[in-house]
C-alpha positions as CSV (number, residue, x, y, z in Angstrom):
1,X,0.0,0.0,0.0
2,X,1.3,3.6,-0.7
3,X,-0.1,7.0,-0.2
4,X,0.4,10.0,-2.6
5,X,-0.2,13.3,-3.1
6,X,-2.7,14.0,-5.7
7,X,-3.3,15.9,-8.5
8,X,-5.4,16.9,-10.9
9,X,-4.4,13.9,-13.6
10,X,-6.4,12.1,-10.4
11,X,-9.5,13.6,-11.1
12,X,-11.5,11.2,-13.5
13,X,-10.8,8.3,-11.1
14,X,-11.9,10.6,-8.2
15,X,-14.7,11.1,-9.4
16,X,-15.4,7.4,-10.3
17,X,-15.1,6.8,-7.0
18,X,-17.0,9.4,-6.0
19,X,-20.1,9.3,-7.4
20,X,-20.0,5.2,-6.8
21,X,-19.9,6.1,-3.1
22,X,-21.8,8.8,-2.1
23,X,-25.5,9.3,-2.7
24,X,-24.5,13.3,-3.1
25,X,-20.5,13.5,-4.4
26,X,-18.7,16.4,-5.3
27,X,-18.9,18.2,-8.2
28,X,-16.1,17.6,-10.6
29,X,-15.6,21.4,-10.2
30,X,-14.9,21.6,-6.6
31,X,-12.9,18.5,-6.7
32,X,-10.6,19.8,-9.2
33,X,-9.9,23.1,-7.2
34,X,-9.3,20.2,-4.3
35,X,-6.5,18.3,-6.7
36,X,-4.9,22.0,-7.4
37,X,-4.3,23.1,-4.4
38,X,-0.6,21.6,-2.8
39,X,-1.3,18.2,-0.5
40,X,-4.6,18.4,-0.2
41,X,-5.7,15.5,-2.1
42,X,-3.9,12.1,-0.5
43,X,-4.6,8.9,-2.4
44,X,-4.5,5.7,-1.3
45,X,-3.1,2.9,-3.9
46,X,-2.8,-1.0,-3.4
47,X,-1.4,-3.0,-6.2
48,X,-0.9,0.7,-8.0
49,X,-4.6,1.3,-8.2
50,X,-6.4,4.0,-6.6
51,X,-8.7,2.4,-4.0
52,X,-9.1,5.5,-1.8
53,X,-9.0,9.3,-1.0
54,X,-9.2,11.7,1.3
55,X,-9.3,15.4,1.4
56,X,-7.8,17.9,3.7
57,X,-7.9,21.7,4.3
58,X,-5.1,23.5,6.6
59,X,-5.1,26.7,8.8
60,X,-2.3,27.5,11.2
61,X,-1.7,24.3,13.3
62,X,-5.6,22.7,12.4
63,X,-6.9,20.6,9.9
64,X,-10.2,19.5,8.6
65,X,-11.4,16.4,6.9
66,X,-13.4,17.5,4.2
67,X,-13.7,14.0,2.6
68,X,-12.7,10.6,2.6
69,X,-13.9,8.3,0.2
70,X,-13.4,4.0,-0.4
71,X,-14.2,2.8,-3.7
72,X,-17.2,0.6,-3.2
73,X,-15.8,-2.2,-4.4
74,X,-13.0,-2.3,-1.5
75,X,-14.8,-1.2,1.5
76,X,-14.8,-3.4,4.6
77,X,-10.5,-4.1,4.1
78,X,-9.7,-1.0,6.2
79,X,-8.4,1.2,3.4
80,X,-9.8,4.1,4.8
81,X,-8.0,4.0,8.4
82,X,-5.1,3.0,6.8
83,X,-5.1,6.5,4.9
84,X,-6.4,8.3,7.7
85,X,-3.9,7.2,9.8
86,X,-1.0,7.5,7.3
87,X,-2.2,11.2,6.5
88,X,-2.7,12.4,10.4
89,X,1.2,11.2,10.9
90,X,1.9,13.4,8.2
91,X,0.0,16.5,9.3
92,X,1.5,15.9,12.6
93,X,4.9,16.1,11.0
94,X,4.3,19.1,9.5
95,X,3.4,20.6,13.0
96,X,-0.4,20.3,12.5
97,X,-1.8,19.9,15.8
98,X,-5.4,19.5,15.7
99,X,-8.2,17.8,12.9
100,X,-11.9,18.0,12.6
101,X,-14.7,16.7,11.0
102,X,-18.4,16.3,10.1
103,X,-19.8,13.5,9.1
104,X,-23.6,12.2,8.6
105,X,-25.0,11.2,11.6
106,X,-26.6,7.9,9.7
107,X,-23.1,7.2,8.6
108,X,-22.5,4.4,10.8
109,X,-19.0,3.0,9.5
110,X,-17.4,6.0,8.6
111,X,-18.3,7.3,12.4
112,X,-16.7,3.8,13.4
113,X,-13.6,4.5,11.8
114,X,-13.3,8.0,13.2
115,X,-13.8,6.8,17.1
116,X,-11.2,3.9,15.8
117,X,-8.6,6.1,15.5
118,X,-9.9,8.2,19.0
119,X,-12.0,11.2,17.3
120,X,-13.8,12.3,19.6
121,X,-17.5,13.7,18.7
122,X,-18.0,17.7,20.1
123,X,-21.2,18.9,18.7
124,X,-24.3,18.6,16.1
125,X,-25.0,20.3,12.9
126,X,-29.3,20.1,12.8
127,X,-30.3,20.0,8.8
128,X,-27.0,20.1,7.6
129,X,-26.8,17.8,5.0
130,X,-29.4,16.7,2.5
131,X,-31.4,13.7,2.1
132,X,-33.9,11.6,0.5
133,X,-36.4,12.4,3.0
134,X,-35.0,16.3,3.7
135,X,-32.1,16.8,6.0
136,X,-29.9,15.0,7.8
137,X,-28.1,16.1,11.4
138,X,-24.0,16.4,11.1
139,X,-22.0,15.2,13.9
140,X,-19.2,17.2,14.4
141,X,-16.0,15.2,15.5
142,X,-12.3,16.3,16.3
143,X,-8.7,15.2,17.0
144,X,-6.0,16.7,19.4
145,X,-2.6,15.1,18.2
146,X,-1.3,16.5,21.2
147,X,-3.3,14.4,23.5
């Protein structure tokens, strides 16, 4: 398994992925400004294909998971943690301190994964995203490498 960098050669298989995974992806038009912008996109490759990403934003010493994302047809190996994982020790090199995250409260393994790898959930975003029914609740989570 390796993890790269991105970039925006990435973003047809991105978006593969993408829109195979999530009932409401990304538009190829925010992804690309994603897969632009220096290590923001981190992909995950096993046997030199591209079974995962995820994408981060930086400010000072915090991050934010914006996204990660497990092609379908690999979910359930553990690809995702492995990539989390890998990219947090890299943050945490670069003197990043701190990550956060929402995720949809009905997201049951991807909320796994995050208290896995000791997230800790701090608050609730009602309505935030949408869903077949209306609006679903955000749970907001966050990390403190220093802990």
């Amino acid at each position: 398994m390796k993890v790269r960098v991105a970039d925006s050669s990435d973003l047809n298989r991105v978006m593969d992925i993408e829109k195979r995974a999530h009932a409401y992806p990304w538009s190829e038009k925010i992804m690309l400004r994603y897969l632009q912008k220096k290590d923001s996109v981190w992909i995950l490759e096993v046997n030199d294909e591209h079974v995962a990403h995820a994408v981060v934003s930086r400010a000072a010493d915090e991050s934010e998971l914006l996204m990660i994302s497990v092609d379908p047809d690999h979910q359930g190996k553990k690809y995702g943690s492995f990539l989390l994982n890998d990219v947090i020790q890299r943050l945490k090199a670069e003197g990043i301190n701190f990550m956060f995250l929402e995720v949809r409260e009905s997201n049951a393994p991807a909320i796994a994964l995050y208290e896995s790898l000791d997230f800790a959930e701090t608050g609730r975003r009602n309505n935030y995203y949408p869903a077949v029914d209306g609006r679903e609740d955000a749970l907001m989570y966050s990390l403190d490498f220093c802990d």
